[in-house]
N, CA, C, O and CB atoms as a CASP TS submission, in Angstrom:
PFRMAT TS
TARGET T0000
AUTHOR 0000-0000-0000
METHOD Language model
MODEL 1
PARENT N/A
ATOM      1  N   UNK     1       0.834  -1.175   0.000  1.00  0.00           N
ATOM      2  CA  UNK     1       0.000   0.000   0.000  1.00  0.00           C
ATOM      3  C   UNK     1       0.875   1.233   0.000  1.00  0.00           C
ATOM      4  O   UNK     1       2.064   1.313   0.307  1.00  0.00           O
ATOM      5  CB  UNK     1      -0.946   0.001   1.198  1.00  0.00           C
ATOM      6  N   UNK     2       0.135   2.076  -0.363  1.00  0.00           N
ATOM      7  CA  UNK     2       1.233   3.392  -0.022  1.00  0.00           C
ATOM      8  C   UNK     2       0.959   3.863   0.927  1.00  0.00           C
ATOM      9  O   UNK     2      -0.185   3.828   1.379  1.00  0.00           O
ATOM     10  CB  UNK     2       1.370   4.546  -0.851  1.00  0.00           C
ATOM     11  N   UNK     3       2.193   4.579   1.631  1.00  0.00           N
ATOM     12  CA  UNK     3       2.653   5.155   2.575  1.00  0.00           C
ATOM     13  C   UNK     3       1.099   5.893   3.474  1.00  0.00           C
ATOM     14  O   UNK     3       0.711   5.727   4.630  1.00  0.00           O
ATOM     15  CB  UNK     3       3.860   6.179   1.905  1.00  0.00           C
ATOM     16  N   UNK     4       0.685   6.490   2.650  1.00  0.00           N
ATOM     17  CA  UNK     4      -0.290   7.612   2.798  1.00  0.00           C
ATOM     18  C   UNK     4      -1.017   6.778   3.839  1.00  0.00           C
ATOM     19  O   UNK     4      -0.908   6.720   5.063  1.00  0.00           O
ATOM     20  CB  UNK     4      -1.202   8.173   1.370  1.00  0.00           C
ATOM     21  N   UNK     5      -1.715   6.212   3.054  1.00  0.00           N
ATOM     22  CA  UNK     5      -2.952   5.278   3.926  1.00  0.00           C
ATOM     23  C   UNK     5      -2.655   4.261   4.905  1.00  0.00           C
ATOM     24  O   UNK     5      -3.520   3.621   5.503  1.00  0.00           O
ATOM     25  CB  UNK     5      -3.799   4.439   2.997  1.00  0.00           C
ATOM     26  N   UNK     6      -1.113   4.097   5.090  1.00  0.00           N
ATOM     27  CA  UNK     6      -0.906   3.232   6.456  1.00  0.00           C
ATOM     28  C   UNK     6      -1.782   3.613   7.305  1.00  0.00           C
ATOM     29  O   UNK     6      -2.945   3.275   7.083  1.00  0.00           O
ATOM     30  CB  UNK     6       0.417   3.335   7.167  1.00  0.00           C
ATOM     31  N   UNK     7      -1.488   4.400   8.483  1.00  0.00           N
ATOM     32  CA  UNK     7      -2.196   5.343   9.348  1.00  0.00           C
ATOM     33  C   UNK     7      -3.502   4.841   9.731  1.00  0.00           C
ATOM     34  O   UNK     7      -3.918   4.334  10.773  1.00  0.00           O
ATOM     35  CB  UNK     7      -2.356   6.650   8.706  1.00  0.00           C
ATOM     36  N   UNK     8      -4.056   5.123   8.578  1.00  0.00           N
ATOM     37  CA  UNK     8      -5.436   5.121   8.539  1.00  0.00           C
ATOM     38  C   UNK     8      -5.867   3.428   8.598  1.00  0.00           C
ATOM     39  O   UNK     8      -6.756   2.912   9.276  1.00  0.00           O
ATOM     40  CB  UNK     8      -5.948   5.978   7.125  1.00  0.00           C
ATOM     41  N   UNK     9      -4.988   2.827   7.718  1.00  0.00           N
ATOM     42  CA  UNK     9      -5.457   1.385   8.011  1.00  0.00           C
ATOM     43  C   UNK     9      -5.158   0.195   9.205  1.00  0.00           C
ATOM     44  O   UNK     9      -5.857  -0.780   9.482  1.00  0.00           O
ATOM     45  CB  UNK     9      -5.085   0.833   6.955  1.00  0.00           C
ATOM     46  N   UNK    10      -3.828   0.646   9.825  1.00  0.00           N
ATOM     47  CA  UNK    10      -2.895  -0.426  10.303  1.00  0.00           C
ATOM     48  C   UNK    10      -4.246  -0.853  11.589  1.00  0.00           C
ATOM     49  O   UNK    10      -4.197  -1.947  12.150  1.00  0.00           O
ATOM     50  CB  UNK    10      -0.951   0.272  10.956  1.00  0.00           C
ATOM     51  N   UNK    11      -5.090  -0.094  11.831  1.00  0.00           N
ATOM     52  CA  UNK    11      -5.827  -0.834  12.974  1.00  0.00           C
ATOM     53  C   UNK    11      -6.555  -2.380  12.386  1.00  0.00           C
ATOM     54  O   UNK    11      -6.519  -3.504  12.888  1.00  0.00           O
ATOM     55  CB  UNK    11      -7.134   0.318  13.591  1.00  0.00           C
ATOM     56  N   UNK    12      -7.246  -1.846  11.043  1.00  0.00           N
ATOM     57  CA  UNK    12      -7.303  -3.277  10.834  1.00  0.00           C
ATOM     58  C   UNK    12      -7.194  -4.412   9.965  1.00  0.00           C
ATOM     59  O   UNK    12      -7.818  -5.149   9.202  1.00  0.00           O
ATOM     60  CB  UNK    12      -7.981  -3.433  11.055  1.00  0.00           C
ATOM     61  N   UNK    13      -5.945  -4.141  10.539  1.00  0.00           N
ATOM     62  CA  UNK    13      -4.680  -5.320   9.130  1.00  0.00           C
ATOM     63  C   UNK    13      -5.045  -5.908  10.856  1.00  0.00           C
ATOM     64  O   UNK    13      -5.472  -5.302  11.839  1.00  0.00           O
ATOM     65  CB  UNK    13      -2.095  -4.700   8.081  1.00  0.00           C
ATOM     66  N   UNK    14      -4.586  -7.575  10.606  1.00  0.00           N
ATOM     67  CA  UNK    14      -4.627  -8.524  11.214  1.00  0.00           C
ATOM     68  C   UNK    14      -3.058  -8.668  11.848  1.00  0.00           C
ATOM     69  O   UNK    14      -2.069  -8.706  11.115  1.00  0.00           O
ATOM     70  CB  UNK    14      -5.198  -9.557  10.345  1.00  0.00           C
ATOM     71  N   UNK    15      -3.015  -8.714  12.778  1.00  0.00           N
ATOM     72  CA  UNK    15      -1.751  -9.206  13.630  1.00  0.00           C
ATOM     73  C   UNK    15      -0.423  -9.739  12.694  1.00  0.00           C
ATOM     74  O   UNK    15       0.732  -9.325  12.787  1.00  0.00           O
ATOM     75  CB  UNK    15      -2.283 -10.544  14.632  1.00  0.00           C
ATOM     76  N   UNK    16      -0.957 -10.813  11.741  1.00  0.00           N
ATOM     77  CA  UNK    16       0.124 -10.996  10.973  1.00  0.00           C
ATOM     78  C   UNK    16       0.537 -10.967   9.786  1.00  0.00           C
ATOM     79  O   UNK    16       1.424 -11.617   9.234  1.00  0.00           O
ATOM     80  CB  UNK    16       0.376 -11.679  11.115  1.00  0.00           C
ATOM     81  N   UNK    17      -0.574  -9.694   9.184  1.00  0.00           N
ATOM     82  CA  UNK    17      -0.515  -9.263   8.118  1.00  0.00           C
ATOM     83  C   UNK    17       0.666  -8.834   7.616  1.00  0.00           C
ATOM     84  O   UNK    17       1.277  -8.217   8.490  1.00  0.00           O
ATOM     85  CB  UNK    17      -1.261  -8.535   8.065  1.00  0.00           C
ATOM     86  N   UNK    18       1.591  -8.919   6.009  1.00  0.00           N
ATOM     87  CA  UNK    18       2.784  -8.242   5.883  1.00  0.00           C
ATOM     88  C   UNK    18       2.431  -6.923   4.665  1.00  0.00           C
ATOM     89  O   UNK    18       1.942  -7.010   3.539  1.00  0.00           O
ATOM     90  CB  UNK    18       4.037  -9.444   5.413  1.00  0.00           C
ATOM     91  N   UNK    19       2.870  -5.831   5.381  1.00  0.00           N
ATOM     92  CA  UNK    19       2.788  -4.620   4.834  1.00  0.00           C
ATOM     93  C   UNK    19       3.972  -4.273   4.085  1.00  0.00           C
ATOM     94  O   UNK    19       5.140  -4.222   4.470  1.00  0.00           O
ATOM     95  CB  UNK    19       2.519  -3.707   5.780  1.00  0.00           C
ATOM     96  N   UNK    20       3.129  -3.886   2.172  1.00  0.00           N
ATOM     97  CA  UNK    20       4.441  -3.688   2.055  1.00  0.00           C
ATOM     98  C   UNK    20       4.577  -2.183   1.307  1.00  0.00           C
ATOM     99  O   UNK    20       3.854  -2.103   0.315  1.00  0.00           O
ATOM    100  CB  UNK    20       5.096  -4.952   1.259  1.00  0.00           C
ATOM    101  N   UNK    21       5.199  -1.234   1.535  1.00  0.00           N
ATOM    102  CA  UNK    21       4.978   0.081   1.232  1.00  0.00           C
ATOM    103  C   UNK    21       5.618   0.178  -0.310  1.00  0.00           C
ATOM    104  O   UNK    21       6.804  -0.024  -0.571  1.00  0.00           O
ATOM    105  CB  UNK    21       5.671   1.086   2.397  1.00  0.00           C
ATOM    106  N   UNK    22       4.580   0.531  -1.274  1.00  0.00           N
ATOM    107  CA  UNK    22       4.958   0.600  -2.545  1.00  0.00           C
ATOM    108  C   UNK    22       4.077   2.024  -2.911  1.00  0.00           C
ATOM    109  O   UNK    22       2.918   2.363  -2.669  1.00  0.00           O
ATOM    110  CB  UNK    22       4.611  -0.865  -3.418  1.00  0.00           C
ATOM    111  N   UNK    23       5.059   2.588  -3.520  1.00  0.00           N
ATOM    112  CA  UNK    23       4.643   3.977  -3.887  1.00  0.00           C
ATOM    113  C   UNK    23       4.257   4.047  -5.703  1.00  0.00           C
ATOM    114  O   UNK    23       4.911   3.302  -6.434  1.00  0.00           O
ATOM    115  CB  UNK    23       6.069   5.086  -3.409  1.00  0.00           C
ATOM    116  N   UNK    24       3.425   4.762  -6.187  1.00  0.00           N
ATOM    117  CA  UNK    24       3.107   4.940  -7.687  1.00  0.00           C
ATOM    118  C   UNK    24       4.526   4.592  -8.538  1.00  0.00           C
ATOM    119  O   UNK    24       4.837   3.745  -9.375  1.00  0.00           O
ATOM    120  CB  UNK    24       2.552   6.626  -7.997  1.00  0.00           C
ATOM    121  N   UNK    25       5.175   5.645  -7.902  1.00  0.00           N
ATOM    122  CA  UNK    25       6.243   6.115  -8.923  1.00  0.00           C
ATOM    123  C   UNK    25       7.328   4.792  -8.700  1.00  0.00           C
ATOM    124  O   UNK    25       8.426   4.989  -9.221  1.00  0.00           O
ATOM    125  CB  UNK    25       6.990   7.881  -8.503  1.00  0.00           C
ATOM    126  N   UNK    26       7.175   3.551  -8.037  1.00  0.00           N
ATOM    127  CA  UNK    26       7.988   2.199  -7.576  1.00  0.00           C
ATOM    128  C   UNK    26       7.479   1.644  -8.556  1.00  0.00           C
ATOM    129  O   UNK    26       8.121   0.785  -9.160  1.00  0.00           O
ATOM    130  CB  UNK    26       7.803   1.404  -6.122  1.00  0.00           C
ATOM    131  N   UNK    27       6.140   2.023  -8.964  1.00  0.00           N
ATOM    132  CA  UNK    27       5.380   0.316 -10.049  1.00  0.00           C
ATOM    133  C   UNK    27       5.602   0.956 -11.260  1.00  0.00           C
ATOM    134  O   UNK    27       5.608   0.126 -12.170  1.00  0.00           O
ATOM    135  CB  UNK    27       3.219  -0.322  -9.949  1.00  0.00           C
ATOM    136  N   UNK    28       5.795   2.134 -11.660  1.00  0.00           N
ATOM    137  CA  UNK    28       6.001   2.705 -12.673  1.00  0.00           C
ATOM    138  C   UNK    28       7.580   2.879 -13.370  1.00  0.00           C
ATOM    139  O   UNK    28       7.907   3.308 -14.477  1.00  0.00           O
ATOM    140  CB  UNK    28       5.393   3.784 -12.368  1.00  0.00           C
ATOM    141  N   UNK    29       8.551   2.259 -12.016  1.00  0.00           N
ATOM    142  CA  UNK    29       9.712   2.601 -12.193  1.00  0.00           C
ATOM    143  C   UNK    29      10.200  -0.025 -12.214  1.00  0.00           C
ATOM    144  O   UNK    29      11.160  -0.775 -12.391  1.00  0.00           O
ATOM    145  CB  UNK    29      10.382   4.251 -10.409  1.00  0.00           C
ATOM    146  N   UNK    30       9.000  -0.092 -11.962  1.00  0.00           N
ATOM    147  CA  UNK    30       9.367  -1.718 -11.861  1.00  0.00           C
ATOM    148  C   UNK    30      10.240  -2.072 -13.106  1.00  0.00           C
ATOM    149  O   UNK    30      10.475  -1.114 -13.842  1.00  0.00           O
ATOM    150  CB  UNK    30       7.902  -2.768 -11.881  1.00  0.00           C
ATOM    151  N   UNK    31      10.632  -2.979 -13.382  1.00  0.00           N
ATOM    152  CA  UNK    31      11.290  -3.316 -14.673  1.00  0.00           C
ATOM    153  C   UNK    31      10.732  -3.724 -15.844  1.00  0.00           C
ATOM    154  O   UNK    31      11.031  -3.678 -17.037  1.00  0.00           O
ATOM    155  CB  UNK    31      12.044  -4.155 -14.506  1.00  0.00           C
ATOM    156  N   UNK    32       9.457  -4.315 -14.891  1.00  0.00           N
ATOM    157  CA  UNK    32       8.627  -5.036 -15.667  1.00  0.00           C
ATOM    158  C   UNK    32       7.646  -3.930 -16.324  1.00  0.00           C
ATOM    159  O   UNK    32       7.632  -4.201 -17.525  1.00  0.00           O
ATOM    160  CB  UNK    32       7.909  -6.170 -14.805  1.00  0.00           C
ATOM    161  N   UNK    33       7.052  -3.123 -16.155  1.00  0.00           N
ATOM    162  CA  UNK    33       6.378  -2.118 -16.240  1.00  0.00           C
ATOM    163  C   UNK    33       6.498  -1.826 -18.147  1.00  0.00           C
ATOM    164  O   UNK    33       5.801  -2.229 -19.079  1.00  0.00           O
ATOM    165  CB  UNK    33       7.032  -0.951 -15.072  1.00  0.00           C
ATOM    166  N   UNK    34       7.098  -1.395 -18.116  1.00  0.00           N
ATOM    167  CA  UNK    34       7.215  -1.185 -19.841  1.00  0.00           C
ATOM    168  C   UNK    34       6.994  -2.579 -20.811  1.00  0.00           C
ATOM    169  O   UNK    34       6.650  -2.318 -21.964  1.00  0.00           O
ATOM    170  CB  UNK    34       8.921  -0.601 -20.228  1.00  0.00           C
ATOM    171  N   UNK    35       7.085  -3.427 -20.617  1.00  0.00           N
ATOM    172  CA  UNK    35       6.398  -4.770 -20.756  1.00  0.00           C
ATOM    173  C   UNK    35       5.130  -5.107 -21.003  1.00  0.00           C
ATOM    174  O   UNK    35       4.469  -5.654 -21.886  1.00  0.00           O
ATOM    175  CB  UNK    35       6.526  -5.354 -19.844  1.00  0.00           C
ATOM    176  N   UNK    36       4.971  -4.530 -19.776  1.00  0.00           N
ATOM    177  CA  UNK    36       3.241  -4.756 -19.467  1.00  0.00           C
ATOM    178  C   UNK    36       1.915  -3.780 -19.890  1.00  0.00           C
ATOM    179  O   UNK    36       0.697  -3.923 -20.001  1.00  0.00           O
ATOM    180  CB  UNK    36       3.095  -4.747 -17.904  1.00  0.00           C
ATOM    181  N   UNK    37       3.158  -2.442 -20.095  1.00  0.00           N
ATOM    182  CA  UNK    37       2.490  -1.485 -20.824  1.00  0.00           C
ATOM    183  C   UNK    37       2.528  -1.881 -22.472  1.00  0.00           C
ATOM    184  O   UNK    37       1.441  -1.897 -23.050  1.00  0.00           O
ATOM    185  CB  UNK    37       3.177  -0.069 -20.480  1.00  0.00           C
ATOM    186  N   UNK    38       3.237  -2.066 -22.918  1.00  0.00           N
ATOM    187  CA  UNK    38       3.316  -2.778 -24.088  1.00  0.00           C
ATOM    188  C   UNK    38       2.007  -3.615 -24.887  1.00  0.00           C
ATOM    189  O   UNK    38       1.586  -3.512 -26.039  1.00  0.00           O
ATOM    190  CB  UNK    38       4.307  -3.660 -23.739  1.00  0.00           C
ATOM    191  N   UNK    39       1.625  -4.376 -23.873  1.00  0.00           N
ATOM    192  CA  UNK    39       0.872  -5.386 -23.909  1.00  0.00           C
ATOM    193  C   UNK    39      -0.104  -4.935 -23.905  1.00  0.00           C
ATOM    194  O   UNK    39      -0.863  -5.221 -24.831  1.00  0.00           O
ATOM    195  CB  UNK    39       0.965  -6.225 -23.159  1.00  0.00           C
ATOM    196  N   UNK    40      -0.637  -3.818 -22.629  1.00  0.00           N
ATOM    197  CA  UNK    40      -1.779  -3.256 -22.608  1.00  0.00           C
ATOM    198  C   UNK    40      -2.097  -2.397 -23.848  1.00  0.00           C
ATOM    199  O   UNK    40      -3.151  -2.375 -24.484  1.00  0.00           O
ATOM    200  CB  UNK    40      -1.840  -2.573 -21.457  1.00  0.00           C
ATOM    201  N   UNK    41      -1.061  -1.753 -24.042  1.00  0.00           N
ATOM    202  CA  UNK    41      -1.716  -0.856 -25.471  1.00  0.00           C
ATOM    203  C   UNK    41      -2.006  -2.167 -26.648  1.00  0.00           C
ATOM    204  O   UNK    41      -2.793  -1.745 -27.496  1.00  0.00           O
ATOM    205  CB  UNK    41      -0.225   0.571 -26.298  1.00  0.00           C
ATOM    206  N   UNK    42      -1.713  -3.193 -26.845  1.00  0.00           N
ATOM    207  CA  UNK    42      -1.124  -3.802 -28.220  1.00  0.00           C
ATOM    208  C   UNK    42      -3.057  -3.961 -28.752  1.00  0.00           C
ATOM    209  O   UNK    42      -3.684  -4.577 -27.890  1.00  0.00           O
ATOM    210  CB  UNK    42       0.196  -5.793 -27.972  1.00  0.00           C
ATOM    211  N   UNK    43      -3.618  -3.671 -29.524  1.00  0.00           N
ATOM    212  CA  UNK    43      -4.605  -3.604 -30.163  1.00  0.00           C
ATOM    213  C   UNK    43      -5.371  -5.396 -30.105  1.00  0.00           C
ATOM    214  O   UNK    43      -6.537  -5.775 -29.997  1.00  0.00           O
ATOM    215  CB  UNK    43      -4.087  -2.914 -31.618  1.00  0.00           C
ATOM    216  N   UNK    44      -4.141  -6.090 -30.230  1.00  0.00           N
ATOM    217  CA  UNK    44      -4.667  -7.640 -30.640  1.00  0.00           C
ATOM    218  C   UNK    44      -5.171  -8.305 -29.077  1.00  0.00           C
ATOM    219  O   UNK    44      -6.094  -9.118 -29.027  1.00  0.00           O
ATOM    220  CB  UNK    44      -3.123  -8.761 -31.466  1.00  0.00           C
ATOM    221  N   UNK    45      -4.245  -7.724 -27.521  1.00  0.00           N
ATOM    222  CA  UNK    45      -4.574  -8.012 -26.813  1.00  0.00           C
ATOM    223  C   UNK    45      -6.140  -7.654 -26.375  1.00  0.00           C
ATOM    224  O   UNK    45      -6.953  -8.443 -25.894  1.00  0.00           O
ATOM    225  CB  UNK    45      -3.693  -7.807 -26.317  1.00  0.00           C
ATOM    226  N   UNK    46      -6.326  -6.313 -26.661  1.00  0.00           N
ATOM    227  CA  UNK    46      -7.747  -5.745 -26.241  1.00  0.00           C
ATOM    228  C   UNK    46      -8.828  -6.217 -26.910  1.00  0.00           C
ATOM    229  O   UNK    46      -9.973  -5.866 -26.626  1.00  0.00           O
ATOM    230  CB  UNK    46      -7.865  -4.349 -26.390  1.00  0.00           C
ATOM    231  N   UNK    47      -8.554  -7.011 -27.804  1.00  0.00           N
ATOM    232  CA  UNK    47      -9.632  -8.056 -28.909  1.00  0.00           C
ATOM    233  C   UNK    47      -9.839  -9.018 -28.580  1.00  0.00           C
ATOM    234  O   UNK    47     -10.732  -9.608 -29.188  1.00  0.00           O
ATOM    235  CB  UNK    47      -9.312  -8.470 -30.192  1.00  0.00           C
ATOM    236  N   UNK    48      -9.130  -9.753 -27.415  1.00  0.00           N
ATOM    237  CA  UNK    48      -9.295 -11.155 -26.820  1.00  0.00           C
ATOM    238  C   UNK    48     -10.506 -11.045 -26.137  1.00  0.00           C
ATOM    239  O   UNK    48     -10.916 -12.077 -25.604  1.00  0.00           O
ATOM    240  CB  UNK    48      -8.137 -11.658 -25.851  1.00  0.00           C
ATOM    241  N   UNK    49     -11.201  -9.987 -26.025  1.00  0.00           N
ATOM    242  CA  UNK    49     -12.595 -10.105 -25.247  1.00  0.00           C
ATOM    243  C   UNK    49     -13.322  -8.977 -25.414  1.00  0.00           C
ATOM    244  O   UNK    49     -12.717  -7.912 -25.290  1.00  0.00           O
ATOM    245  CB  UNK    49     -12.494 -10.317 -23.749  1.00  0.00           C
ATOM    246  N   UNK    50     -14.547  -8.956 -25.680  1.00  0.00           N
ATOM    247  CA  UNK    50     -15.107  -7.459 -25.938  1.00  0.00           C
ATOM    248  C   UNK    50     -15.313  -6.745 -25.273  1.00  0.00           C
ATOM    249  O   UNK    50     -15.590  -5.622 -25.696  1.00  0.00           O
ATOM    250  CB  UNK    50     -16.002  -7.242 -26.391  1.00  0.00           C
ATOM    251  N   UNK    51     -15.290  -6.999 -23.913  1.00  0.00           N
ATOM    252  CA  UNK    51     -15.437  -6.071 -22.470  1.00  0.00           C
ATOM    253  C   UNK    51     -13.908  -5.842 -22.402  1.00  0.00           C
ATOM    254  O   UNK    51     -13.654  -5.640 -21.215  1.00  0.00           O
ATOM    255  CB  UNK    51     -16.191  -6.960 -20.840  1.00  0.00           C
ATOM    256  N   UNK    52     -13.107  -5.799 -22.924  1.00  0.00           N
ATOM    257  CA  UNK    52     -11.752  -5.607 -22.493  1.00  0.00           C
ATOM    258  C   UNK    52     -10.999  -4.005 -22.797  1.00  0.00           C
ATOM    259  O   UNK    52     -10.083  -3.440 -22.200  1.00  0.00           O
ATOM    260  CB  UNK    52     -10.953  -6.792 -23.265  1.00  0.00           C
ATOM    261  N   UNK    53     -11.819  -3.585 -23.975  1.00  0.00           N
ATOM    262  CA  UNK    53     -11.527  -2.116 -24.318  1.00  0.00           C
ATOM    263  C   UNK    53     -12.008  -1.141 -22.646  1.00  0.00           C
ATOM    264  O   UNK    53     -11.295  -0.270 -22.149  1.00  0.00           O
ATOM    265  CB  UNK    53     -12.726  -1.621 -25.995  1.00  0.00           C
ATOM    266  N   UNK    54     -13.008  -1.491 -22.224  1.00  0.00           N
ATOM    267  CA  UNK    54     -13.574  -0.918 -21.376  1.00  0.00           C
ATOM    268  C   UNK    54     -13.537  -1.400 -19.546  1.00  0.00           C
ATOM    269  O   UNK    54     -14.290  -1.094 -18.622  1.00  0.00           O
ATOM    270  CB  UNK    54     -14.764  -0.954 -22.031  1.00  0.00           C
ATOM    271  N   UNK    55     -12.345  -2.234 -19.604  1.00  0.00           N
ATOM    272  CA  UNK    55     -12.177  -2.446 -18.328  1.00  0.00           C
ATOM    273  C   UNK    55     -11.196  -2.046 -17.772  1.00  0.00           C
ATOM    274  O   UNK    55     -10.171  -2.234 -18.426  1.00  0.00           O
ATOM    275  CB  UNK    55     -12.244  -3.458 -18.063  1.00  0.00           C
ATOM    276  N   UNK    56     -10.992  -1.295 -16.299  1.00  0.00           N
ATOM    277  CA  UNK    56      -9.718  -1.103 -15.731  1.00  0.00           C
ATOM    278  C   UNK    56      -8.423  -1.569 -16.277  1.00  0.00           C
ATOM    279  O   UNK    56      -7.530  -0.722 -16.261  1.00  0.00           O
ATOM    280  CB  UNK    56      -9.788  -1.576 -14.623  1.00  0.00           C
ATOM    281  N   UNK    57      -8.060  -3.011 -16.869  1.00  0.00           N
ATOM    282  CA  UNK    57      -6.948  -3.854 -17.392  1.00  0.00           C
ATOM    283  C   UNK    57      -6.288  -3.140 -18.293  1.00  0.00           C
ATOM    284  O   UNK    57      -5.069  -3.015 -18.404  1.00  0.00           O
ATOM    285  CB  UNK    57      -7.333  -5.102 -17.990  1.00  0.00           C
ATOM    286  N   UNK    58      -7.590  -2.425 -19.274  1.00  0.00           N
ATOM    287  CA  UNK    58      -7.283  -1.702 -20.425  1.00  0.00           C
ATOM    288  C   UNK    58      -7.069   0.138 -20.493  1.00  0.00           C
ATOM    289  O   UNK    58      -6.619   0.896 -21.353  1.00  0.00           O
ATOM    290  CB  UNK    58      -8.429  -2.155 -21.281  1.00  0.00           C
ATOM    291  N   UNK    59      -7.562   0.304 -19.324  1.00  0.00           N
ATOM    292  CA  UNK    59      -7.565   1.552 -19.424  1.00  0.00           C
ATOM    293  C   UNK    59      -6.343   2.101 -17.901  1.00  0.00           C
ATOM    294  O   UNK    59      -5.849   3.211 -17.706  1.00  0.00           O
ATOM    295  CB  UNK    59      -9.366   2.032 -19.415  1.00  0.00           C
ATOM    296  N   UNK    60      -6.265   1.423 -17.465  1.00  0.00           N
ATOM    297  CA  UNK    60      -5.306   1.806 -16.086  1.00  0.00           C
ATOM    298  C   UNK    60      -4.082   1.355 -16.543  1.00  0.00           C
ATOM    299  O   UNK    60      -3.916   0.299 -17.153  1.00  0.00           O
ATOM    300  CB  UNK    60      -5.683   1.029 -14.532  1.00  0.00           C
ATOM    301  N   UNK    61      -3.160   2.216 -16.226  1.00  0.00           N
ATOM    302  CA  UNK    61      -1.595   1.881 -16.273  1.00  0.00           C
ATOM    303  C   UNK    61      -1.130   0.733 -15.629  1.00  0.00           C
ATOM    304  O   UNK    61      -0.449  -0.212 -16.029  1.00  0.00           O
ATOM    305  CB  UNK    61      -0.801   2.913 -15.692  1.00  0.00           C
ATOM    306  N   UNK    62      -1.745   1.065 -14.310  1.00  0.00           N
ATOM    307  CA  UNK    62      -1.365   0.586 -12.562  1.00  0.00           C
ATOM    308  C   UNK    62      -2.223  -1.165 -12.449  1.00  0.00           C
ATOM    309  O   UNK    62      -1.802  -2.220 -11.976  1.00  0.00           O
ATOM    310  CB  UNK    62      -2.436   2.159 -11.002  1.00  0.00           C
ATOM    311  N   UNK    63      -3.251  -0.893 -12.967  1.00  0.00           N
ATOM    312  CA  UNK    63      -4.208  -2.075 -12.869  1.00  0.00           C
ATOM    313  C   UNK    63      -3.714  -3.479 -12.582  1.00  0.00           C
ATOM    314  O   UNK    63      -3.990  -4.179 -11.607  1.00  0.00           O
ATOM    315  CB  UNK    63      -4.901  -2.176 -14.092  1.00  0.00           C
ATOM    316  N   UNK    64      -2.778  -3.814 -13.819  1.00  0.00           N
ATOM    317  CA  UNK    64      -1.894  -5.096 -14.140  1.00  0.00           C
ATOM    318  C   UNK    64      -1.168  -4.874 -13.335  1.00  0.00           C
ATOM    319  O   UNK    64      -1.610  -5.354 -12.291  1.00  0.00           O
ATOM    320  CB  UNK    64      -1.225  -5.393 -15.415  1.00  0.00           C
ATOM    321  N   UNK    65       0.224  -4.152 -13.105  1.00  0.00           N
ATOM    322  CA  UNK    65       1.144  -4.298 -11.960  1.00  0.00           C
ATOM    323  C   UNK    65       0.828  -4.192 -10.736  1.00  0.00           C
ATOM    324  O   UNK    65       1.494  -4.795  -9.895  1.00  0.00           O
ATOM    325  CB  UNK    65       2.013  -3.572 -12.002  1.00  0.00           C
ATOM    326  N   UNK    66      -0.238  -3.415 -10.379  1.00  0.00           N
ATOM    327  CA  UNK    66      -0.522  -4.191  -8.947  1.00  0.00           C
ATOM    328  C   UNK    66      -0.861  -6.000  -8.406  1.00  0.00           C
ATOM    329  O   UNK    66      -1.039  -6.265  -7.217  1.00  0.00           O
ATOM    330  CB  UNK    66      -1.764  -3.460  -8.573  1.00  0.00           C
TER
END
């Protein structure tokens, strides 16, 4: 999660929950990231299903790498 919203959440994460602080600019900087963006734009992928132009997968950067 990011940083921001620890605070606000840590009451109820579970005792042995593992938190792990990942910021925007970490998933955007991943390695994998340009990859996956790749994929998301590629025209043939967004044809594998007709709800796919119009779902988060397709339209969010972040979606897939989270």
């Amino acid at each position: 999660m990011q940083r921001k919203y620890y605070e606000m959440l840590k009451k109820d994460l579970h005792d042995q929950a593992i938190v792990r602080i990942v910021e925007v600019e970490d998933l955007r900087a991943w390695k994998y990231y340009p990859m996956i963006e790749r994929i998301r734009k590629t025209k043939n992928w967004q044809k594998l299903a007709s709800w796919l132009p119009a779902s988060p997968q397709a339209y969010s950067d972040l979606y897939n790498p989270v």
